[in-house]
Structures are given as C-alpha cells and as structure tokens.
C-alpha positions in Angstrom: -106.9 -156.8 102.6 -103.0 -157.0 103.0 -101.4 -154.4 101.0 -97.3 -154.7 101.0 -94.9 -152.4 99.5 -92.1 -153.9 97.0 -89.4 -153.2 94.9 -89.0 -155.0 91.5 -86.5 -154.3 88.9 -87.3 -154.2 85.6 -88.2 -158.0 84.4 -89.8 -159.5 80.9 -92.5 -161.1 79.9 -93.5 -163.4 77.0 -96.7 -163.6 76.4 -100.0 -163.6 73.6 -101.2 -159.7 73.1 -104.0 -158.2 72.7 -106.0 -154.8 73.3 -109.2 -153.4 73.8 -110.2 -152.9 70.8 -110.3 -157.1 70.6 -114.0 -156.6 72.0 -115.1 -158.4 75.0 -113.3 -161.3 76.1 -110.4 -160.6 75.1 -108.5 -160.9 78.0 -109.6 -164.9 78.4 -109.1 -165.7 75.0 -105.4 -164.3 75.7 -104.9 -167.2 78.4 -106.3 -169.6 76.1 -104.4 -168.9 73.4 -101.0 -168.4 76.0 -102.1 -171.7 77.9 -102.8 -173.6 74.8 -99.2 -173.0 73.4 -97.3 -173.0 76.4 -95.1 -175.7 75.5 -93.5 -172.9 72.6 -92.0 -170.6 75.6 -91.7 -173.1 78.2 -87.9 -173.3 78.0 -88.0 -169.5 77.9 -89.1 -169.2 81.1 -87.3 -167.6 84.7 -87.7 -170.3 87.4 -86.6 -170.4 91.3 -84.9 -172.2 92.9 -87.0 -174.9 92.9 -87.7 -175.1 89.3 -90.8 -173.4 89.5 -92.0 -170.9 86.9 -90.6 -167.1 88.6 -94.2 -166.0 88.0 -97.3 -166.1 85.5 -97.9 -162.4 84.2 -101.1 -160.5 83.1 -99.5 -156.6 82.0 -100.7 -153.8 80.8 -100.0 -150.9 78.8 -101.5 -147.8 77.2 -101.5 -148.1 73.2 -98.9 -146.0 73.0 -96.8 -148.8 75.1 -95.0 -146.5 77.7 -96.4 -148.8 80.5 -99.3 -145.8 81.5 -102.3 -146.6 82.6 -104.9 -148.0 80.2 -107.4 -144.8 79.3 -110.2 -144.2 81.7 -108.9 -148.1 83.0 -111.0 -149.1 79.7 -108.6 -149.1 76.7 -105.2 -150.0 76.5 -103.0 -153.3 75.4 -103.0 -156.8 77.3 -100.1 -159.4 77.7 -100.9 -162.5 78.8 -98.0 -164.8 79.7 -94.9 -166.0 81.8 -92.0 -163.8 83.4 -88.5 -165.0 81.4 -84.8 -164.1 81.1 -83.7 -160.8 79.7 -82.1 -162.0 76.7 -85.3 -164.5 75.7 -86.2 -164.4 72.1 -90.3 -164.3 72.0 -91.2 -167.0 69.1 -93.5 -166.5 65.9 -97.0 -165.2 67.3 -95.4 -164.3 71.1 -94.8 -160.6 72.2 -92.0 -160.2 74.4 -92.3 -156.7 76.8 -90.0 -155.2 79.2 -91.6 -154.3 82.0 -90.1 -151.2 83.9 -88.9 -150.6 87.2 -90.9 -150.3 90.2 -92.2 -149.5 93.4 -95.4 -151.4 93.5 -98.5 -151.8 96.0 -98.7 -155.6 96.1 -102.2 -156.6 97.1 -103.9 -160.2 97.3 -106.9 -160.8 95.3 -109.1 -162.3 98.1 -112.4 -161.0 96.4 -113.6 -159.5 93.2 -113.3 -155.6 94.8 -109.2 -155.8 95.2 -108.7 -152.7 91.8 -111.3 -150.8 93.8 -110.3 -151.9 97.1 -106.7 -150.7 96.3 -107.0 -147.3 94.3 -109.7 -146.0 97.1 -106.6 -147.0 99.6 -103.9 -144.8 97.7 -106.9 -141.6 97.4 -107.2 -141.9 101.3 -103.0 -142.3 101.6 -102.9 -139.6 98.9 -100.8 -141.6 96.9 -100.4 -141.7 93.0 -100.5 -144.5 90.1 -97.3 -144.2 88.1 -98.3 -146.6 85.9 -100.2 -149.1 84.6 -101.5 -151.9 86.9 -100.5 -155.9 86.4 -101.9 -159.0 87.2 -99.5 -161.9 89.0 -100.0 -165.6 89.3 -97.4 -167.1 91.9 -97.1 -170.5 90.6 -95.8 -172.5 93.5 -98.7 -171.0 95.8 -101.1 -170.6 93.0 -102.2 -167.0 94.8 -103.2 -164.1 92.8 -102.2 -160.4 93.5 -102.4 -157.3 91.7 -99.3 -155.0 91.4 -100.0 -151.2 91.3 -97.1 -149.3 90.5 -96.5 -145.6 92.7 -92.6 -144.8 91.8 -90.7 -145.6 88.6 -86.8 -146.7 89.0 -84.3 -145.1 87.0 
C-alpha cells in the first residue's frame, strides 16, 4: 500500500449529514440523498483547472464537531458531499463544514483493509491520529483514498 504524506489547508465541504445514531446504513443513504440532489450544489462546487469537481468528500466528526475522532471509531457524525469555495452558502437541507488544517497520511484504497492497514502503519511508526479520518473521491481519476490526519495547522 502507498502511503504519502500531505499538507492541506483548511478547505469546505457541502454535503447531506448524518450520524451514527441514523442506524445502519446510514452512511449510503447519505450518498443517495447527496447524489440524488447534486444538481442543488453543483454550482457551489471548487473545480481545477480543467473544470473538474476539486474533490468528492466523505468527513467525519465526533458529535461534539471539533473534527476528533469518532468514539471507539463507532459513533460520531457523517458528511457526505463535494469540496467548495470558502464563502459557499450550503442550501435548505445541505450542511456546510469547515474542515481544518492538516498534515494527513494519504493512502489509496486498493482493498477493503486500507483503515486497518493504515492505523497498524502509524502504531509501528509510533505516530498519532490528530483527528478524525476522511474519505476522498478524486473525480477526474475516479480513485479513492483515505486521509488520516497526524498534525493540526494553526
């Protein structure tokens, strides 16, 4: 597995949320709901160069919303949606977050083992979660990686 260490600033995200407490399958019936309305933050959204979408977002959060990891990686909140510009105003039934700043392990999901795969990596490296963990889509390459944040910025 190819982990890579990045830097990203602090970015948003508008998406559908949910939590834990939504009961099982929560998380898909997120992207439903987020895929099935997209056209409602489509002009919201950060593109490249290119005019591709800057990147399809699946963060997390404790409850109490300070970007911690979720509780015992079982309970916390769920946003499901696309990166956009800072000064983006989330539309009726849309959450918008702002995602700290961070140095992140950036890690490929080539398998179903890449959270396990990754945290028993930083135990042997005897390096530290400072937060909680996010899901990325990169839409013009349609791969999917898992962003595990080790230091906070400012």
């Amino acid at each position: 597995m190819k982990i890579e260490k990045i830097r990203k600033e602090s970015f948003t995200v508008i998406g559908k949320e949910g939590s834990t407490d939504d009961g099982a399958g929560f998380i898909q019936r997120l992207w439903d709901d987020a895929n099935g309305h997209f056209d409602q933050v489509a002009d919201l959204a950060k593109r490249d160069e290119n005019g591709d979408l800057a990147g399809v977002w699946g963060t997390m959060s404790d409850f109490s919303r300070s970007f911690s990891p979720w509780k015992d990686f079982k309970e916390g909140l769920y946003l499901a949606g696309i990166e956009c510009t800072e000064n983006a105003t989330a539309p009726e039934g849309w959450t918008k977050w702002l995602i700290p700043g961070y140095v992140y392990l950036k890690a490929e999901c080539d398998g179903e083992n890449t959270f396990t795969e990754v945290m028993n990596y930083m135990k042997q490296e005897k390096i530290d979660l400072a937060g909680a963990i996010h899901d990325f889509t990169c839409p013009p390459s349609g791969k999917n990686y898992m962003y595990f944040p080790i230091e906070r910025l400012n």
